[in-house]
N, C-alpha and C positions, 0 to 999 in steps of 0.2 A: 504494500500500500504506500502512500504515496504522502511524503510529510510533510504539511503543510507551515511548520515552525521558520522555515526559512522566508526570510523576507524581499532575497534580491530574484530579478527575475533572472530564469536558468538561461544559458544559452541555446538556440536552437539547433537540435541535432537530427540526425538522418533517425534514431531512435524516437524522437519525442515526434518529431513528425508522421513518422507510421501508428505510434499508440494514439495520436491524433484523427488519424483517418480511420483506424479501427473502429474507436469508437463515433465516430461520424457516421459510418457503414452501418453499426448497432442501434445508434437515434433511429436513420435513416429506416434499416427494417424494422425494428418493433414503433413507430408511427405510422408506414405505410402501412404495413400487414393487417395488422389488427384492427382495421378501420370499421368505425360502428357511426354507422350515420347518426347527426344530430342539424339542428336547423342549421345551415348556412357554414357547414363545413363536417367534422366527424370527429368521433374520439378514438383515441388509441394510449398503449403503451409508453410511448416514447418519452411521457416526462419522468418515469421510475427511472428511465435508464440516464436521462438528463440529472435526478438526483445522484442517481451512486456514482457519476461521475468522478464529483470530488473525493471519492477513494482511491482514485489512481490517475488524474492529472491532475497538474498545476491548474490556477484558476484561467490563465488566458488560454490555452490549451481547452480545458471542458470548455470556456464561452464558443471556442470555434466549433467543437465538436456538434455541441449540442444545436445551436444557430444553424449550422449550414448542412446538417445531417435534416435539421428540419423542416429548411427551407427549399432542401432538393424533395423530399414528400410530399410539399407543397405543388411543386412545380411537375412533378412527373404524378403526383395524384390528379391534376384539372383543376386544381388550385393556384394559379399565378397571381393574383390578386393579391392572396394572403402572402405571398415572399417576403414584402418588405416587412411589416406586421412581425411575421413570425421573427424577423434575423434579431428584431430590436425585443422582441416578447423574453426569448431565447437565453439573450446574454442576459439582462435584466434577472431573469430565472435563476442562472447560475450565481448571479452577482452576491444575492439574494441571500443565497444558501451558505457561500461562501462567506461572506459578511456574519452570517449570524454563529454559525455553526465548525470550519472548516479549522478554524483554529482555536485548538483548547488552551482556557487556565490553565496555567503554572503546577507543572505535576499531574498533568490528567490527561488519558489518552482518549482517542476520539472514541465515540461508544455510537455506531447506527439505532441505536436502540437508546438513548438518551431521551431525556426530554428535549433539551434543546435544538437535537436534531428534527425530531418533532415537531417543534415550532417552528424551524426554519423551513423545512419542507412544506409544512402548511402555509406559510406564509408565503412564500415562492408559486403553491397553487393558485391561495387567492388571488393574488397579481395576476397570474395567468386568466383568472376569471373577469376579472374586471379589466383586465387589460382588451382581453380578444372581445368581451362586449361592447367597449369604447372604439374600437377597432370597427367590428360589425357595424356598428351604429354610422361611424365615417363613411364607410365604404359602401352601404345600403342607401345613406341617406335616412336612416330612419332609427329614432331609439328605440323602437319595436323591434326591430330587429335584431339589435343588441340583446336587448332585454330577451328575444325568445333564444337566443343562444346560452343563456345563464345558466338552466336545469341542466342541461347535457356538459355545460363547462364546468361545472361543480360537482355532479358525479366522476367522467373523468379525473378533476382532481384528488379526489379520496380516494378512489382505484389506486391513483398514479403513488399518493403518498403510501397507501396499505403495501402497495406490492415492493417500494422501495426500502420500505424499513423490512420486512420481512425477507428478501432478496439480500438487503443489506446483513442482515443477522448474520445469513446465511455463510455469506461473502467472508465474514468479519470470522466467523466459525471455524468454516474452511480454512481459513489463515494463519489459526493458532495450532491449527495442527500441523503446520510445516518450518 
């Protein structure tokens, strides 16, 4: 996993660049794949995988990953509209998590299963919730329309955060025994 206690930014290497587009690839299929229609676009996966990001990149790193893994689902689902939307929803998302969560107090290691992970990852939904309705709303013309995208952007968020912290357990599980 991937320590977030250092403060200066790494340099770019042939390595961070591949775990880069790995998980770009991993946005990319679990948003397209698991696509559940909702008004004025669909739900998926993709933001679990946008959370446990920050267990294995740097923060600029996950903003790319997650942003441009999203916004090629956009574009190759019949979603071009949403591109720009999503690039800026995206980082915002990571920024989010990272800010609240990514780096522990003094003596404490990161725990997917904390509370404060918790809060972060909820908090990075709601954004996502109110962000793509503010969004909708631009792009329709209309705050009906925003507004009917809410139900489906809120379930998708609680999906997204249940299967992150649990995926995360897992991840974190897995870890300790190697």
């Amino acid at each position: 996993m991937y320590s977030h206690t250092a403060r200066r930014q790494q340099p770019v290497s042939t390595k961070s660049l591949c775990m880069t587009a790995v998980c770009m690839a991993v946005v990319f299929m679990m948003t397209f794949m698991p696509r559940i229609p909702i008004p004025f676009g669909y739900a998926h996966l993709g933001d679990a995988v946008i959370f446990l990001l920050i267990l294995f990149l740097p923060r600029r790193q996950a903003g790319f990953a997650a942003s441009i893994g999203s916004a090629f689902s956009d574009l190759l689902g019949g979603f071009p509209i949403w591109i720009l939307p999503t690039l800026v929803i995206k980082w915002v998302m990571v920024e989010i998590v990272f800010r609240m969560a990514a780096i522990p107090a003094a003596g404490e290691r990161p725990s997917v299963l904390s509370m404060r992970m918790l809060l972060a990852f909820s908090v990075s939904a709601l954004w996502m919730v109110i962000a793509y309705a503010g969004a909708g709303a631009l792009l329709y013309g209309s705050t009906g329309a925003g507004l009917l995208m809410t139900p489906g952007l809120i379930g998708e968020g609680v999906i997204n955060v249940a299967a992150a912290m649990a995926v995360g357990a897992a991840l974190q599980k897995a870890a300790e025994c190697f």
